[in-house]
VOBA-1610 file (N, C-alpha, C; in pm, whole numbers, padded with zeros to 5 digits, always signed):
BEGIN
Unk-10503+03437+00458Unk-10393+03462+00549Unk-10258+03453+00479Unk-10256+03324+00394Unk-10106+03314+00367Unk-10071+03432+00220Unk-10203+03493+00156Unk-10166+03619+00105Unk-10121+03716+00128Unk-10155+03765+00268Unk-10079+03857+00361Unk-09951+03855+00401Unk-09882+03735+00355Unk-09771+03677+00414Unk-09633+03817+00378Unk-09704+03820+00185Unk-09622+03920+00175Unk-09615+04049+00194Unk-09704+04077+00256Unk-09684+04210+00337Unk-09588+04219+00447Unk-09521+04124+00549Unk-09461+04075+00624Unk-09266+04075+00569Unk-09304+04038+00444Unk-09119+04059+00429Unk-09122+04193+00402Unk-08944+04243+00447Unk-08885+04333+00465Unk-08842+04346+00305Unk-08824+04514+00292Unk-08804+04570+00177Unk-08662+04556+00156Unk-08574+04541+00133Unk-08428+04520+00070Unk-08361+04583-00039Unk-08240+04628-00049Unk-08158+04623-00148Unk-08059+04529-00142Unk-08044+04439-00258Unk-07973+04312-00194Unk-07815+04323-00196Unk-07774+04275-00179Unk-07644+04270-00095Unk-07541+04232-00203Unk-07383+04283-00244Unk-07327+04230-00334Unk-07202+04177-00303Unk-07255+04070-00174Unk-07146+03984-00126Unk-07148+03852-00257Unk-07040+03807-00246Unk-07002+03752-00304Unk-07108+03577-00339Unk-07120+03489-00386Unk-07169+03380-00423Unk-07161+03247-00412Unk-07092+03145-00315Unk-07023+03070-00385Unk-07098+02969-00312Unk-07174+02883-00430Unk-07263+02742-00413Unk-07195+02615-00333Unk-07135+02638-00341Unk-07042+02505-00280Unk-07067+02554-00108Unk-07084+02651-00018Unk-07144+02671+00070Unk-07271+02640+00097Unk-07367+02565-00004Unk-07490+02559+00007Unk-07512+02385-00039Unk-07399+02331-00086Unk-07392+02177-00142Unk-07478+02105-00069Unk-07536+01937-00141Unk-07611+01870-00078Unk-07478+01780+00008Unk-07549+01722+00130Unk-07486+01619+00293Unk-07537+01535+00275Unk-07542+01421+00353Unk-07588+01341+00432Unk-07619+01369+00483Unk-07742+01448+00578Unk-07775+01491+00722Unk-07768+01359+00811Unk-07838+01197+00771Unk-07869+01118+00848Unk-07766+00978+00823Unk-07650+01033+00740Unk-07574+00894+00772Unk-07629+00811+00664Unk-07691+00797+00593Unk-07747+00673+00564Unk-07737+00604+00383Unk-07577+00723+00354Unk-07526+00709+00244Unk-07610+00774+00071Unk-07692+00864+00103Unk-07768+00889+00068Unk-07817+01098+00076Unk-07729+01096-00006Unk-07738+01323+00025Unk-07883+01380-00018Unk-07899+01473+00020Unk-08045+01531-00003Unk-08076+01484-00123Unk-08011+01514-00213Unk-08069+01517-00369Unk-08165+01353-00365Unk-08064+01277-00339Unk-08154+01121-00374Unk-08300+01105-00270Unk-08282+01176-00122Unk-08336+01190-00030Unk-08490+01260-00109Unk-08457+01319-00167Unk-08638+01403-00216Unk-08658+01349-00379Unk-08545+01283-00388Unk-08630+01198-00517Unk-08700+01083-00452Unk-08677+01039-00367Unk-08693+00912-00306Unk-08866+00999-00220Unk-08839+01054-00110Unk-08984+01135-00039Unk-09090+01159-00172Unk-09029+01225-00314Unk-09154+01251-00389Unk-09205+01140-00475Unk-09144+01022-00494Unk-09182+00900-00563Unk-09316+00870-00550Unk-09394+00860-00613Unk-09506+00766-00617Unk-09555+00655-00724Unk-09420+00617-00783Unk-09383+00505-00801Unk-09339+00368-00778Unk-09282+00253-00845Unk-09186+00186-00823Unk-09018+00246-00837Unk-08984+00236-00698Unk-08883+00359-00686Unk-08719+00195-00692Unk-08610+00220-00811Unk-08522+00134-00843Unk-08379+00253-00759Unk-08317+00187-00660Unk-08195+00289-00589Unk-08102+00151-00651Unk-07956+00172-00676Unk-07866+00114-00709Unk-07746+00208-00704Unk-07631+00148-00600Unk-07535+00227-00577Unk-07556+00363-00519Unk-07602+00348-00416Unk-07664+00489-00306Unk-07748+00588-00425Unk-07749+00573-00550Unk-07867+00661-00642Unk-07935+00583-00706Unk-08058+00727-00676Unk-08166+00679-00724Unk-08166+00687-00898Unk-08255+00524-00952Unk-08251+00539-01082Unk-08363+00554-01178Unk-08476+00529-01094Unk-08605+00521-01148Unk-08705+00508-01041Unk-08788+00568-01107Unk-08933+00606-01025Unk-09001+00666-01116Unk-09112+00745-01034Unk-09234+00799-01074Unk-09268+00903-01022Unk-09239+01060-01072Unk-09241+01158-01024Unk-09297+01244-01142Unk-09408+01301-01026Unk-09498+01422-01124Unk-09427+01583-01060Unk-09391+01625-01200Unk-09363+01777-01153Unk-09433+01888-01219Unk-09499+01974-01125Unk-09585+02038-01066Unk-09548+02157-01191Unk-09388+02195-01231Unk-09381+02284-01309Unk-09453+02281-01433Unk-09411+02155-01455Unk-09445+02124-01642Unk-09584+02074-01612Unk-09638+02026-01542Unk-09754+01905-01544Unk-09762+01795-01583Unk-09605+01723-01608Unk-09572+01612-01691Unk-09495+01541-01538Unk-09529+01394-01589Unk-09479+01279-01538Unk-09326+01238-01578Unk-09237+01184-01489Unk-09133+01150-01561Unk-09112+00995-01441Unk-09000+00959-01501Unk-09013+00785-01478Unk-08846+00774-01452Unk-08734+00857-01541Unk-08625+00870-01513Unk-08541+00970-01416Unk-08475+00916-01346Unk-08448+00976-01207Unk-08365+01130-01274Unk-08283+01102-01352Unk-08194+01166-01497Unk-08220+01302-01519Unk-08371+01275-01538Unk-08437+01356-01666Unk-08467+01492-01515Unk-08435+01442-01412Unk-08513+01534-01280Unk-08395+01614-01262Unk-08364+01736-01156Unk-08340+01828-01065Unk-08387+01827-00983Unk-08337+01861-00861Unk-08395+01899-00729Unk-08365+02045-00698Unk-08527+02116-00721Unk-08450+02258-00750Unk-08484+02318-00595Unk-08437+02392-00539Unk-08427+02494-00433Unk-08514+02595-00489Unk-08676+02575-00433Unk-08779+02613-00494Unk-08708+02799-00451Unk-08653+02854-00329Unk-08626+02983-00377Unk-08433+02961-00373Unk-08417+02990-00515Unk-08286+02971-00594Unk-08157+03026-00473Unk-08061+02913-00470Unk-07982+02930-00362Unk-07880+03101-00366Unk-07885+03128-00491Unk-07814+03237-00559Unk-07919+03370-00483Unk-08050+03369-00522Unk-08156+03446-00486Unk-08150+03435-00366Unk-08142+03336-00284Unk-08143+03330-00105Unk-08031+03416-00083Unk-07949+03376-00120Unk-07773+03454-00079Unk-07782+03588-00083Unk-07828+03637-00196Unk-07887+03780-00245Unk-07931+03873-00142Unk-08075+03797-00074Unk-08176+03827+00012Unk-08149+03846+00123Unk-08052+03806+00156Unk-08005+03794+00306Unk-07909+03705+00351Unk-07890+03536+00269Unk-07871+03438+00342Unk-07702+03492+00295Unk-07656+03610+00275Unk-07505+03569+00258Unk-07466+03633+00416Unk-07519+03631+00482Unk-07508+03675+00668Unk-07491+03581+00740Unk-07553+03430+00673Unk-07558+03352+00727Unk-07437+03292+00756Unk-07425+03175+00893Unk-07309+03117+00870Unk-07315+03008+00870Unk-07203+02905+00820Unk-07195+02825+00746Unk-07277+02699+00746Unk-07327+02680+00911Unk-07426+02581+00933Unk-07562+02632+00831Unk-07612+02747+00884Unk-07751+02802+00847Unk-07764+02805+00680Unk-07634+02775+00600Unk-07649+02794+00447Unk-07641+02668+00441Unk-07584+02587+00500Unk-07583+02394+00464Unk-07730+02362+00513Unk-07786+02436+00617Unk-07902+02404+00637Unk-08016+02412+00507Unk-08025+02497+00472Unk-08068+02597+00340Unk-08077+02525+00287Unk-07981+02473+00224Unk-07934+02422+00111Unk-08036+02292+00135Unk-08000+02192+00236Unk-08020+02099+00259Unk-08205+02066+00316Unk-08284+02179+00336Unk-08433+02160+00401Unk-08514+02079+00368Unk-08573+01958+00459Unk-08657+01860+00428Unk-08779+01908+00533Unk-08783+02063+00583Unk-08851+02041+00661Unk-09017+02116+00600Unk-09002+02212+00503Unk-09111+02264+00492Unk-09131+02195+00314Unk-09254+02172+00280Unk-09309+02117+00148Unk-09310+02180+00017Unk-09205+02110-00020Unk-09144+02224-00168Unk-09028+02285-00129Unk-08931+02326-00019Unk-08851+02385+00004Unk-08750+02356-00129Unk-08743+02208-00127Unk-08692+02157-00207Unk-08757+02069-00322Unk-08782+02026-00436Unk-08878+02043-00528Unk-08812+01906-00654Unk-08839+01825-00674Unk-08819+01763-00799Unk-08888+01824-00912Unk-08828+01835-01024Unk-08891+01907-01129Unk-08799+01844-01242Unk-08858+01851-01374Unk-08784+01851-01514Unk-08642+01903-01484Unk-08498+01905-01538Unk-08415+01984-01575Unk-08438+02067-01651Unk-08504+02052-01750Unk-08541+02154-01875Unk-08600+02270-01749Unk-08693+02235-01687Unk-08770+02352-01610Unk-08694+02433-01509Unk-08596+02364-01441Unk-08485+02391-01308Unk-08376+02489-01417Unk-08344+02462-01502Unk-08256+02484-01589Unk-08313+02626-01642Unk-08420+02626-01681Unk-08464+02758-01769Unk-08502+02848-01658Unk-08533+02820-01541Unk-08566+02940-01413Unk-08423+02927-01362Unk-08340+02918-01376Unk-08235+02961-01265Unk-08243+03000-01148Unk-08167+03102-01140Unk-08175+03192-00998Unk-08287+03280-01007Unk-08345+03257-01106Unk-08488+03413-01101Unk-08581+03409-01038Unk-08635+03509-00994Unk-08747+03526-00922Unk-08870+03518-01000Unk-09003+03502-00919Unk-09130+03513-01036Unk-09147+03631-01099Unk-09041+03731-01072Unk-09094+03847-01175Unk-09034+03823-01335Unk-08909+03725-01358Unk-08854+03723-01466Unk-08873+03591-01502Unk-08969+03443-01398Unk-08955+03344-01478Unk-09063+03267-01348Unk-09170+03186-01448Unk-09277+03127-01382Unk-09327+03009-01466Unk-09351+02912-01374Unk-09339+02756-01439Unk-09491+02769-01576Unk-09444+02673-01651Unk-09546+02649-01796Unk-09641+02636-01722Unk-09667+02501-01643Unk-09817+02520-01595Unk-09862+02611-01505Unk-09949+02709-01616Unk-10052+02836-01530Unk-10135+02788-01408Unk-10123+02655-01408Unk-10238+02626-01278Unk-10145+02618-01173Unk-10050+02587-01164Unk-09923+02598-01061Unk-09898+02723-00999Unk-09938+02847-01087Unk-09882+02968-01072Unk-09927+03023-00947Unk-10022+02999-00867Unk-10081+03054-00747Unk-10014+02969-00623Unk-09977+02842-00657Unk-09913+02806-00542Unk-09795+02817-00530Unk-09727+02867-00674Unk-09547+02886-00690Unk-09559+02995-00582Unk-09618+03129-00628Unk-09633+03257-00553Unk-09659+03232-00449Unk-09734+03154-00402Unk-09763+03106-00179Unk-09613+03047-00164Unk-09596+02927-00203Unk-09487+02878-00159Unk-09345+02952-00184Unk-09314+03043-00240Unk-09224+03125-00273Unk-09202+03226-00133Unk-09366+03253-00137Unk-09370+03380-00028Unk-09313+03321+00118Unk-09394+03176+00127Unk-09363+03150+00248Unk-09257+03111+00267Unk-09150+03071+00172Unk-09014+03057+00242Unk-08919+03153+00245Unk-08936+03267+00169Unk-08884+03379+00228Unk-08894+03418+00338Unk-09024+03437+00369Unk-09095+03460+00526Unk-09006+03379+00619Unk-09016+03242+00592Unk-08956+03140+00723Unk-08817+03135+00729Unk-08739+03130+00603Unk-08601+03195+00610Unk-08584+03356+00630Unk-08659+03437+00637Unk-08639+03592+00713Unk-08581+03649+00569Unk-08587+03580+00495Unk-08518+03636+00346Unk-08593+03735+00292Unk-08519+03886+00216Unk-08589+04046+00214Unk-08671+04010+00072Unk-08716+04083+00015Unk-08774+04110-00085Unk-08733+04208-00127Unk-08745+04273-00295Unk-08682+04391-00281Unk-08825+04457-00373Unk-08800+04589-00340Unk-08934+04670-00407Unk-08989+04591-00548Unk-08907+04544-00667Unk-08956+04541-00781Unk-09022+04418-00749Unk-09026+04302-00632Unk-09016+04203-00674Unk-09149+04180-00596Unk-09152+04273-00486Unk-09288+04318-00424Unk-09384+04334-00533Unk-09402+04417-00611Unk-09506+04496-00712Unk-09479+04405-00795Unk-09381+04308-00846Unk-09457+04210-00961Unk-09513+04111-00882Unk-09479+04071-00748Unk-09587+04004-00716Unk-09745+04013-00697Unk-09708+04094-00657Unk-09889+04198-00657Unk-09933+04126-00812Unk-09853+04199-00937Unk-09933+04180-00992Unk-09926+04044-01055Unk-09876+04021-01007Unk-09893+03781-01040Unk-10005+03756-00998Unk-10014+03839-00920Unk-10183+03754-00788Unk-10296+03838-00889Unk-10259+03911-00934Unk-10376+04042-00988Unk-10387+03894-01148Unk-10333+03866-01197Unk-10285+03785-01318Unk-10370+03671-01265Unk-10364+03567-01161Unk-10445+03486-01096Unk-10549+03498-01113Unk-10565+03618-01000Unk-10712+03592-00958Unk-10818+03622-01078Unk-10795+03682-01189Unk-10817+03684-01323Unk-10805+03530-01439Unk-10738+03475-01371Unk-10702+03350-01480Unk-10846+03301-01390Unk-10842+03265-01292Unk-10913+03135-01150Unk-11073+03225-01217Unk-11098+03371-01183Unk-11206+03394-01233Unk-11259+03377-01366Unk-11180+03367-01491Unk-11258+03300-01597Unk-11221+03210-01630Unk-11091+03099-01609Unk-11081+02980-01666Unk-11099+02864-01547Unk-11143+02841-01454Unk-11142+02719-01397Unk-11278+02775-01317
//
């Protein structure tokens, strides 16, 4: 089912409104001195998690990109699993100003928002999986679901090229899954 998903987004040419991240910054949603960013280091911990001075400083967080463990809060990003630049692109520059702080800010669907390496947040930027896909190959089938589905749930377009390299990411998969695991 959730392969079909991408049959469901709309075809696009994206839009060349303008960019500006600071429309998409991390809040407080709940008051509690504490903005998204520390908020999903803190939800993905499965460590001994050390907060000092409303940030977080240490824990125990596995990211899914690299397949590596990290222990320093530092060494992390909280990346906007589909790149706030790429959302804007897609559609979200229509949005208004609540619906992009929302964006920005989502604790509601799994991965929306993502702890990962910097090295890894850093080297994918704003790209899509046709120009940049995490080291670990075993990740690669759920980057592509979870990618798809938040386009889908944010109504965000796709555009032709990005359609047909997905196709063939899954074609790349289902080829890896059939002879290596």
């Amino acid at each position: 089912m959730k392969k079909l998903l991408l049959i469901f987004i709309c075809v696009s040419t994206y839009s060349q409104d303008s960019y500006n991240r600071d429309e998409y910054r991390w809040i407080d949603e709940d008051k509690d001195g504490l903005n998204t960013r520390m908020e999903v280091l803190i939800e993905e911990n499965i460590g001994q998690l050390v907060i000092s001075n409303r940030r977080v400083i240490s824990g125990r967080w596995y990211d899914p990109y690299s397949d590596e463990y990290f222990t320093n809060a530092s060494d992390l990003d909280v990346d906007h699993f589909v790149p706030l630049k790429e959302a804007h692109l897609s559609g979200a520059f229509a949005w208004d100003k609540d619906t992009k702080s929302k964006y920005g800010n989502y604790l509601g669907t799994p991965n929306h928002l993502i702890a990962v390496s910097k090295s890894e947040n850093r080297s994918k930027g704003s790209r899509t999986p046709c120009s940049w896909m995490p080291t670990n190959i075993k990740y690669h089938e759920e980057y592509v679901d979870t990618w798809i589905l938040i386009k889908n749930e944010w109504g965000l377009e796709i555009d032709k090229d990005e359609k047909i390299c997905i196709f063939f990411i899954r074609i790349k998969i289902f080829f890896y899954n059939l002879f290596f695991r």
